[in-house]
N, C-alpha and C positions, 0 to 999 in steps of 0.2 A: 959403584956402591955395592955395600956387601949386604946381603938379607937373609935373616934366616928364615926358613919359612916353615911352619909347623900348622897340623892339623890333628880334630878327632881326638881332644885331649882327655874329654868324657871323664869330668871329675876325679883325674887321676893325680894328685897333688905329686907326691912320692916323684913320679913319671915327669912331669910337667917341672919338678925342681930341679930332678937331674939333667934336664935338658934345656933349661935354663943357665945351670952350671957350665954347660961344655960350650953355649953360647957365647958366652963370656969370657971363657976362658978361650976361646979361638977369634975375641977380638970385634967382634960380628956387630954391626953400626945399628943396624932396625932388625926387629920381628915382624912378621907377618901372620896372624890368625887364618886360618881357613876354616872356622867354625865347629860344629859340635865341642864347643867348649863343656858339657854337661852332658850326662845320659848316661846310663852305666855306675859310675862307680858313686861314692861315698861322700865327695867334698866339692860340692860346686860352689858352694860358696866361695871360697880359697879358693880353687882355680880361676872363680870368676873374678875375683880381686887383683889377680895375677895379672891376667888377661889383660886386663882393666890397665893395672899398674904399667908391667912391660912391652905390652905389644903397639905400635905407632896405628897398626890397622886391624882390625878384626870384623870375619865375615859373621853369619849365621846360619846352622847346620839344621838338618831336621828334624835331630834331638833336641836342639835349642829350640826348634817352632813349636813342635810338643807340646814342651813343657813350659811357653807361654801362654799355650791354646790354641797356636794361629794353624795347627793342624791338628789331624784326627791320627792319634795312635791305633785307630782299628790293623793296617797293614804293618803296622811293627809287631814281633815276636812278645811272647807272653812274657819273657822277661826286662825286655827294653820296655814294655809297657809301664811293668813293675816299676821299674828303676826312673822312667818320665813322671808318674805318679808321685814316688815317694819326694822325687826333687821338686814337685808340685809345693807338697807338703810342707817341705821342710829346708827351701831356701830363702834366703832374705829380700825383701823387696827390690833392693836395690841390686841384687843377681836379676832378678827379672827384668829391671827395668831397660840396665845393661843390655841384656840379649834383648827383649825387645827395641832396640836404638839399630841393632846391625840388620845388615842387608847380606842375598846368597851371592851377591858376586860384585865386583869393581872393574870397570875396567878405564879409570883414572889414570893409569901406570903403564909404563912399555909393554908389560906384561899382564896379560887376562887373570883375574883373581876369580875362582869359583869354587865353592864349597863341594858341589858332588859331578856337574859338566857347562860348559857350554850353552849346550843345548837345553838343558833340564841344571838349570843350579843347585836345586834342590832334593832332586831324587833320584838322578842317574848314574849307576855303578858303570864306569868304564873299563872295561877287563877285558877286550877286545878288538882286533884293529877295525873293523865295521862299526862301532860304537866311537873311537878316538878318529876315525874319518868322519864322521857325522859333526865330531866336537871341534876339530881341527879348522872343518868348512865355517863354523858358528863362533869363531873366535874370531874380531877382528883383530886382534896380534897374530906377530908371530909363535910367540912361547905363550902356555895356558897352562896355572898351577893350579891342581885341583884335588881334593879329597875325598873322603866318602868312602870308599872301598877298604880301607885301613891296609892297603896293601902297596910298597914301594915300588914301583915302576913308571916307566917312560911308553912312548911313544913316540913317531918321530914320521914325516913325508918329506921326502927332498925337494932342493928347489925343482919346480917346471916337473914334480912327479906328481903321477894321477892317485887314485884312490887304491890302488892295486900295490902302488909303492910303501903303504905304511905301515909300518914295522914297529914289535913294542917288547920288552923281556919285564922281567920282575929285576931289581936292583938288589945288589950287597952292599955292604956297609962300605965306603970307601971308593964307590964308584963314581967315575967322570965323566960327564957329560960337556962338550962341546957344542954350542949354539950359535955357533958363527952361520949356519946357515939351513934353511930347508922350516918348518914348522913342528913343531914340538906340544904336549901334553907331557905334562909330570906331577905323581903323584909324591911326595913326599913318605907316608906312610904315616899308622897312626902316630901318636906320643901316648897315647894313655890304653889304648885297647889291640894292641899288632893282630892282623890276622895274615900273616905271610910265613907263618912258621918259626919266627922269630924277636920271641918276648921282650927282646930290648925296647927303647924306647926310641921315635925315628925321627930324623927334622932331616932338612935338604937344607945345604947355601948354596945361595943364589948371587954369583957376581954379575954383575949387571953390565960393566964395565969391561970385564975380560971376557964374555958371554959363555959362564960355564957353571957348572952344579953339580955340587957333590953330596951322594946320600953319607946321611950319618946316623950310628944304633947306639945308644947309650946304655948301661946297660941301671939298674936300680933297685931299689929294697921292694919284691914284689910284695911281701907278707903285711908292710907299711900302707898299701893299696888292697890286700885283698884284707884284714883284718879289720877294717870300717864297714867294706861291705856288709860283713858275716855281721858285726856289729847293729848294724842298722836294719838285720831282716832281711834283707833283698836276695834272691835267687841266688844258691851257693853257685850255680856256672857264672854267674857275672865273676867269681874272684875263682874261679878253678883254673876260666881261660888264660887268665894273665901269666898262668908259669907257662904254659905252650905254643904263644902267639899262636891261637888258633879261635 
């Protein structure tokens, strides 16, 4: 089975369509959500419809807890606060109702679903191999697809290797991962907010059957994403970041 799997779409419609295109057009059987469908940009609604529409599974991020209620924005930044607030504001019941129905992680599937780790579904950046050892240990799979970071990279421990053995890089667009053997964390990267230096838009496939994963960057109209924001009030770095994936 082939899966695309996307995360950290953060109200980016623009983002979220073009990667929905390249889905489709490479054939690709299911999506898979990994949450923060909302936070940040302009159009949660629409993304959340999307979501809604396309995706077979979707997690919940801690933009989405947010901006439910079921957490406290006091430790998000002055602007994510902004941007949880205004989506407060200004989306429809049944966006809320939606993200309130999902959960931060699945592990229904060969493979461990989690919004930010493992260990922490909901709050934990893994950017580390000390951090992806910890998350590695706390997956009962072998492979664990996680987001949060909005940054594309892996992880990886071999078979019968210790904590010393785990090893992780930042991914290019185009890159191959083989999963035939050893334990695995992979982050797809964002789709609606990159902070890896590169503004495209990111999704991973996931064959399941050939056990392999390729990052993919799309690339999309940023002005169509950042001109809502600017629209709606919200903190001009929410729509400055999206031209420098940063």
């Amino acid at each position: 089975m082939r899966v695309a799997i996307l995360t950290d779409i953060h109200s980016n419609l623009p983002a979220f369509e073009a990667v929905l295109s390249a889905i489709d057009e490479a054939g690709i059987e299911r999506r898979w959500c990994l949450g923060d469908v909302v936070g940040y940009g302009a159009q949660p609604d629409e993304c959340t419809k999307l979501v809604s529409a396309r995706c077979e599974l979707s997690l919940v991020g801690n933009h989405d807890l947010a901006v439910t209620g079921e957490i406290s924005t006091e430790v998000f930044s002055a602007s994510a606060a902004a941007a949880v607030e205004w989506t407060r504001a200004n989306s429809d019941d049944s966006t809320i109702e939606f993200l309130k129905a999902q959960r931060p992680e699945n592990t229904d599937h060969d493979v461990g679903l989690y919004h930010a780790s493992p260990r922490d579904p909901v709050w934990e950046y893994v950017l580390s191999s000390e951090q992806a050892d910890a998350g590695i240990d706390a997956n009962p799979r072998p492979i664990g697809l996680i987001g949060h970071s909005h940054v594309a990279l892996f992880f990886s421990r071999p078979n019968g290797g210790s904590k010393d053995d785990t090893r992780g890089a930042q991914a290019s667009d185009g890159a191959l991962l083989e999963l035939s053997g050893g334990a695995w964390l992979i982050n797809p990267g964002s789709v609606g907010q990159p902070r890896d230096g590169d503004p495209r838009a990111a999704w991973l496939e996931l064959d399941t059957e050939a056990r392999t994963a390729r990052f993919h960057r799309v690339p999309y109209e940023i002005e169509r994403a950042a001109a809502p924001i600017a629209a709606a009030g919200l903190p001009s770095r929410l729509a400055d970041r999206l031209y420098t994936g940063q």
